[in-house]
C-alpha positions in Angstrom: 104.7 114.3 103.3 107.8 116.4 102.9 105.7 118.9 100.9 103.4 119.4 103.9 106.0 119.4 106.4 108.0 121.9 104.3 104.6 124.1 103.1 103.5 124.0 107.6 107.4 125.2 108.0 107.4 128.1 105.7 104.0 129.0 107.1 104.9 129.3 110.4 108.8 129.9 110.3 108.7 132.5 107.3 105.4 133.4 106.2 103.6 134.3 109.4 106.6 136.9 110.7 106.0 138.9 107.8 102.3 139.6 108.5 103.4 141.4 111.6 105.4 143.9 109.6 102.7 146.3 107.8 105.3 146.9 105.3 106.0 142.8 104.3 102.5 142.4 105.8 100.6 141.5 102.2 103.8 140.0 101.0 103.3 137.5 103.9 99.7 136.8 103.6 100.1 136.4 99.7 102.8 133.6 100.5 100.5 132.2 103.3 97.6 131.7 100.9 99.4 129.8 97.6 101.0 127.8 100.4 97.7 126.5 101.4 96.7 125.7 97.8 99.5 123.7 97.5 98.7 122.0 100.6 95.5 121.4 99.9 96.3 120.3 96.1 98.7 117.4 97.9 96.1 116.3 99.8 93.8 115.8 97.2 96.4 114.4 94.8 97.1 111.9 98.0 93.5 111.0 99.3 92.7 109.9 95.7 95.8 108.0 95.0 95.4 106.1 98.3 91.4 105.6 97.2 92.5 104.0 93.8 94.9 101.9 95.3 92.8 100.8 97.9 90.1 99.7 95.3 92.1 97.5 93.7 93.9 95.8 96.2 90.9 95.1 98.1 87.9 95.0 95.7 89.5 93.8 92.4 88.6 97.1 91.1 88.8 97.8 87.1 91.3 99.7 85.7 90.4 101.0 82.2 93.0 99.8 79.0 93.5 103.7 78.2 94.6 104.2 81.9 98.0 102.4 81.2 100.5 101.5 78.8 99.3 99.4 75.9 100.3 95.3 75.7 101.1 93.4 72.6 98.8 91.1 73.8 96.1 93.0 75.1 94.0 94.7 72.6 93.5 98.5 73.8 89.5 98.0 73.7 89.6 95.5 77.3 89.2 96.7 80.8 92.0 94.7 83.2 91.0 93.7 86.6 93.8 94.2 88.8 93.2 91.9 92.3 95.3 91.4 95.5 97.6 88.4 95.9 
């Protein structure tokens, strides 16, 4: 969250007083744009973290072998299932 509070901030704090100006004016609306990207990457990057978790902690989803670090004792070939408590 401190990537969207900072990325609102620098919108509306920085970004946005520069529009006003025609001579910072594309400068500003540059800025404003990759800001929103980023934004918008974090939320993505955050809705599907919080979907994967979610699935496994309350359906016993599957979690593929190649998807983490390889056991001794688990042959890289199996699927884990990962349930709650």
């Amino acid at each position: 969250t401190t990537t969207l509070t900072a990325g609102v901030l620098n919108i509306t704090d920085n970004f946005l007083p520069l529009t006003r100006n025609s001579a910072t004016a594309t400068t500003g609306w540059v800025n404003i744009g990759l800001t929103v990207v980023i934004i918008l990457c974090t939320l993505i990057v955050i809705v599907e973290a919080f979907r994967r978790w979610f699935t496994v902690m309350s359906k016993g989803g599957e979690i593929p072998a190649h998807a983490h670090r390889a056991d001794e004792d688990t042959p890289a070939s199996t699927t884990r299932i990962f349930r709650c408590c």
